[in-house]
C-alpha positions as CSV (number, residue, x, y, z in Angstrom):
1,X,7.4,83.3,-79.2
2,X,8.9,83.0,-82.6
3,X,10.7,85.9,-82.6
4,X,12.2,85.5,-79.4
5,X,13.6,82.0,-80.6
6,X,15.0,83.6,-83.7
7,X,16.9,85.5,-81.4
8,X,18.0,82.7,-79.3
9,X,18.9,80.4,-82.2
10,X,21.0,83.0,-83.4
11,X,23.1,83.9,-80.3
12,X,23.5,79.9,-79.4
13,X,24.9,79.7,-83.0
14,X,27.5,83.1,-83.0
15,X,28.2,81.6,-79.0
16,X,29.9,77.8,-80.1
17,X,32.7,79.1,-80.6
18,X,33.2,81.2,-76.9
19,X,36.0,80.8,-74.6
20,X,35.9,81.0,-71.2
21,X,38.6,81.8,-68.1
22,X,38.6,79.5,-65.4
23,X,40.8,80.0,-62.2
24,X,42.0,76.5,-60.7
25,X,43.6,75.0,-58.3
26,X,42.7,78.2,-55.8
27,X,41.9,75.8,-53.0
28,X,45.4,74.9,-52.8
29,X,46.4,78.4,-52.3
30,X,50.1,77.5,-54.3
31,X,53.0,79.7,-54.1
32,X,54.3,78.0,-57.2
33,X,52.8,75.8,-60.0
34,X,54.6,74.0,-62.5
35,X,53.4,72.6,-66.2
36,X,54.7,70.0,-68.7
37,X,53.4,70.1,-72.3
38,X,51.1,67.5,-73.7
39,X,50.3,67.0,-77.0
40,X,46.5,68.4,-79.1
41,X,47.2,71.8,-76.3
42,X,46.7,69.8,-73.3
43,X,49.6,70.6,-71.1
44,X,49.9,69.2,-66.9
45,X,49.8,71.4,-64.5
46,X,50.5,70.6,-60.7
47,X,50.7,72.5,-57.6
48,X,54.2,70.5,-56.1
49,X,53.4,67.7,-53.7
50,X,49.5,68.6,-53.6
51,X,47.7,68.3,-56.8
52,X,48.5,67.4,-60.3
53,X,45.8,67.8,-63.4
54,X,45.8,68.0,-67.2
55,X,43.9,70.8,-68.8
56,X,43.1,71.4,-72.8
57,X,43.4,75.5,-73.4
58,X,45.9,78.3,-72.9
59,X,47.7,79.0,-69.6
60,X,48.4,82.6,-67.9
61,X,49.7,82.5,-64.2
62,X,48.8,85.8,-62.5
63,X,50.2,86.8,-59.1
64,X,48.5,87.8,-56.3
65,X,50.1,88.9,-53.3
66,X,52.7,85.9,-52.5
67,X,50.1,83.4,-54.2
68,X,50.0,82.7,-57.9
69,X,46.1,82.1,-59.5
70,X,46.6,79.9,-63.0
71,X,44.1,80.6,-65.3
72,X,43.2,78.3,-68.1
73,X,41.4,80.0,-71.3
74,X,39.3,77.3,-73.1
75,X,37.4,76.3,-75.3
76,X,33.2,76.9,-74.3
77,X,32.9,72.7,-75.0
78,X,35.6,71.7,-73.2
79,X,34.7,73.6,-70.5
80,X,31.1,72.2,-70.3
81,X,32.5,68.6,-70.9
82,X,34.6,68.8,-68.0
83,X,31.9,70.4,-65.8
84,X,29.8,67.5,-66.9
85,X,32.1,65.3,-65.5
86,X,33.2,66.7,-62.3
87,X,29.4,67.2,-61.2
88,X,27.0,64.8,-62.2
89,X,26.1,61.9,-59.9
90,X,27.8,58.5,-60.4
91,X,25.7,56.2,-62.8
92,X,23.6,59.5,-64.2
93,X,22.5,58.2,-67.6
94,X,23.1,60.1,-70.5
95,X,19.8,62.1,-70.8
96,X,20.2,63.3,-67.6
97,X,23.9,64.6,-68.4
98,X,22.7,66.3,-71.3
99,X,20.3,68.0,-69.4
100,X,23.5,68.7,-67.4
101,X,25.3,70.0,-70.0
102,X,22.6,72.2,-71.4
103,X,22.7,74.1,-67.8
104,X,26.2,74.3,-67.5
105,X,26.5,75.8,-70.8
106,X,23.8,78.3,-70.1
107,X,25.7,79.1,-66.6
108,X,29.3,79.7,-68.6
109,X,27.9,82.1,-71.0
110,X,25.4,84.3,-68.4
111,X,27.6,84.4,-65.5
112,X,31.2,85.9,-66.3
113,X,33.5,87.6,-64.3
114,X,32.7,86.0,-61.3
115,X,36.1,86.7,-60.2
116,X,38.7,89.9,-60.6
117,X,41.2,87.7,-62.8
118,X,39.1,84.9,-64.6
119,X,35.4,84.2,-65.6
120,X,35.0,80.9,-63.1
121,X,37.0,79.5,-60.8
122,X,36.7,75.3,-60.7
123,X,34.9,75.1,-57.3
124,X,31.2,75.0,-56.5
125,X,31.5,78.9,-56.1
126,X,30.9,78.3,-59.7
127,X,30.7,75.0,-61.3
128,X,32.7,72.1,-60.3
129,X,35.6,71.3,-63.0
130,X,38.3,68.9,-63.2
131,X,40.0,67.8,-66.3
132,X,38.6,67.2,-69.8
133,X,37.0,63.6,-70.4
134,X,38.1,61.2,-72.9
135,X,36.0,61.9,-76.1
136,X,33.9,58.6,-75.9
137,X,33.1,59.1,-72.3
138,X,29.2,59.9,-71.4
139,X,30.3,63.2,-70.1
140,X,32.1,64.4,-73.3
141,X,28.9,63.1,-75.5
142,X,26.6,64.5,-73.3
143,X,28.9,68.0,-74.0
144,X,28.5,66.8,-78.2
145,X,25.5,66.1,-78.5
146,X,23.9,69.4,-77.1
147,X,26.5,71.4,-78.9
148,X,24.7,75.1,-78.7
149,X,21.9,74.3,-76.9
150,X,21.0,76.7,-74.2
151,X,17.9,77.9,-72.3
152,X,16.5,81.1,-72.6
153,X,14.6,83.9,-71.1
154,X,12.8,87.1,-72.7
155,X,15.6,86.8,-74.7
156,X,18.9,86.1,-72.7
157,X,20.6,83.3,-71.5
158,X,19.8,82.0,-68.4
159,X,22.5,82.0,-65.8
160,X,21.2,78.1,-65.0
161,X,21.6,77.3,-61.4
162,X,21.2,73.6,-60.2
163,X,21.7,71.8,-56.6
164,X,22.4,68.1,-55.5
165,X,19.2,66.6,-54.2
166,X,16.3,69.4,-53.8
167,X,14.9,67.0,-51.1
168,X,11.4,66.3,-52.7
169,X,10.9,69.9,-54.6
170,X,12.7,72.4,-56.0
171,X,11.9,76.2,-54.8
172,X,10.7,79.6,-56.2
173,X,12.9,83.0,-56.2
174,X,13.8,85.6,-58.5
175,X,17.4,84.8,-59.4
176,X,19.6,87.3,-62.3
177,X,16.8,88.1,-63.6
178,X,14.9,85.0,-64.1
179,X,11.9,83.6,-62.4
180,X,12.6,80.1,-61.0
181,X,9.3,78.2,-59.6
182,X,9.2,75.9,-57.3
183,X,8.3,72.0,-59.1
184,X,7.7,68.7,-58.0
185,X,10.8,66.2,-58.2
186,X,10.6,62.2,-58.3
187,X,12.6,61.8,-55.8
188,X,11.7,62.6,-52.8
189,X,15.0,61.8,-50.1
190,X,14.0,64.0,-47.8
191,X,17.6,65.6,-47.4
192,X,18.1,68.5,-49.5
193,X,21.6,69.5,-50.4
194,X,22.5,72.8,-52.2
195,X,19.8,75.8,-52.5
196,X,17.3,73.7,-54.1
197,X,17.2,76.0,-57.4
198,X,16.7,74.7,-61.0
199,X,17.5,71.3,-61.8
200,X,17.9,68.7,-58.9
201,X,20.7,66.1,-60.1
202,X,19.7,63.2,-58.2
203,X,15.7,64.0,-59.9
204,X,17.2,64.5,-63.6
205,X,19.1,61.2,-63.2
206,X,15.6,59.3,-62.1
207,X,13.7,61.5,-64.7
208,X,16.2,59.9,-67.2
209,X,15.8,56.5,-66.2
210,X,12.3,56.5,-66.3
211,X,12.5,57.5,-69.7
212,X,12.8,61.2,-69.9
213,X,14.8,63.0,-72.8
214,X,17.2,66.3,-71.5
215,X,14.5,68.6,-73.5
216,X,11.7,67.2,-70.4
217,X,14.4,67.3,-67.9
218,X,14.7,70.8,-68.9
219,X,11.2,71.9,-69.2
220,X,9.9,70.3,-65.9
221,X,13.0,72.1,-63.9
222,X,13.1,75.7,-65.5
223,X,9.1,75.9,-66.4
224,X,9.7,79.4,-67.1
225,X,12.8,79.4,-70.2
226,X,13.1,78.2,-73.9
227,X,15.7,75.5,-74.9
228,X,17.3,76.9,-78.2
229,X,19.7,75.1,-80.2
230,X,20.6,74.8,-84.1
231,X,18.1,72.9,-86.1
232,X,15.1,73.4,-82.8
């Protein structure tokens, strides 16, 4: 056990400063995208008469066909900031968006190239992503605060998966490699929604208000991985 969380402190620390490629706006199918620069790299890009968003990163437009994918190369923290954002429940406390942040993380760094010209793209194909939260918000401190934390098995990074509501329990499979089993959740809704894998969102926000840090969050959902991070 000690040597495998050498190993994992030392990749979370060599990892903090990743980027990752996310495709977006591919819902919208656009034939044309325009941008406007911002200042600190952020820049606004908008699909004409559809959608408009500002992003913090680097910006390559790749055509495909008589579509055009943009692609926005950022910064691993940003990324996991604005996943934090886009997907958590309304009124999820902080320890429960931690918890959040900690599995998107893990997710970004084990799952690349999920598509043929990016990493991601900024649907739930992937992880939901929108545009970067202000730095005081929850979602950005919840990104902070568990700067290079990740979970871990037999020595990799787990390629976290998570789900809305697991309805009352999560369930077992062997996913990428790592064992998820099924666990008990406090909530118990009776509607499931999502494949019911890892951490339940709606049980994590209930786990946190009951007075539950992200490590327990963590280690109640993925029984089966390590939670390494600088200074563990």
């Amino acid at each position: 056990m000690k040597r495998l969380l050498l190993v994992a402190l030392i990749a979370s620390a060599s990892l903090q400063a990743a980027e990752v490629r996310v495709a977006v706006f591919g819902l919208f199918h656009p034939r044309e995208v325009r941008t406007r620069r911002l200042n600190s790299g952020e820049f606004l890009l908008s699909v004409p008469g559809r959608i408009e968003r500002r992003f913090r990163g680097r910006l390559e437009i790749v055509q495909s066909g008589a579509e055009v994918i943009p692609v926005v190369t950022m910064d691993l923290e940003t990324a996991v900031a604005s996943i934090v954002a886009a997907e958590s429940p309304p009124g999820a406390g902080l320890e429960s968006l931690k918890a959040q942040a900690v599995v998107a993380r893990s997710y970004l760094l084990a799952a690349r190239g999920r598509h043929p010209h990016s990493d991601f793209c900024d649907t739930t194909h992937c992880q939901f992503l929108r545009e970067p939260p202000p730095q005081d918000s929850p979602a950005a401190q919840a990104a902070r605060l568990t700067a290079g934390a990740v979970l871990m098995h037999e020595g990799r990074v787990v390629p976290a998966l998570y789900s809305s509501d697991c309805g009352g329990s999560t369930r077992s499979q062997e996913s990428e490699g790592f064992p998820y089993f099924a666990v008990k959740c406090p909530v118990v809704s009776g509607v499931a929604s999502g494949h019911r894998l890892g951490l339940c969102q709606t049980g994590a926000a209930a786990m946190a208000r009951s007075g539950a840090v992200w490590t327990d969050i963590l280690r109640h959902y993925y029984p089966a991985a390590i939670i390494a991070w600088e200074g563990f």
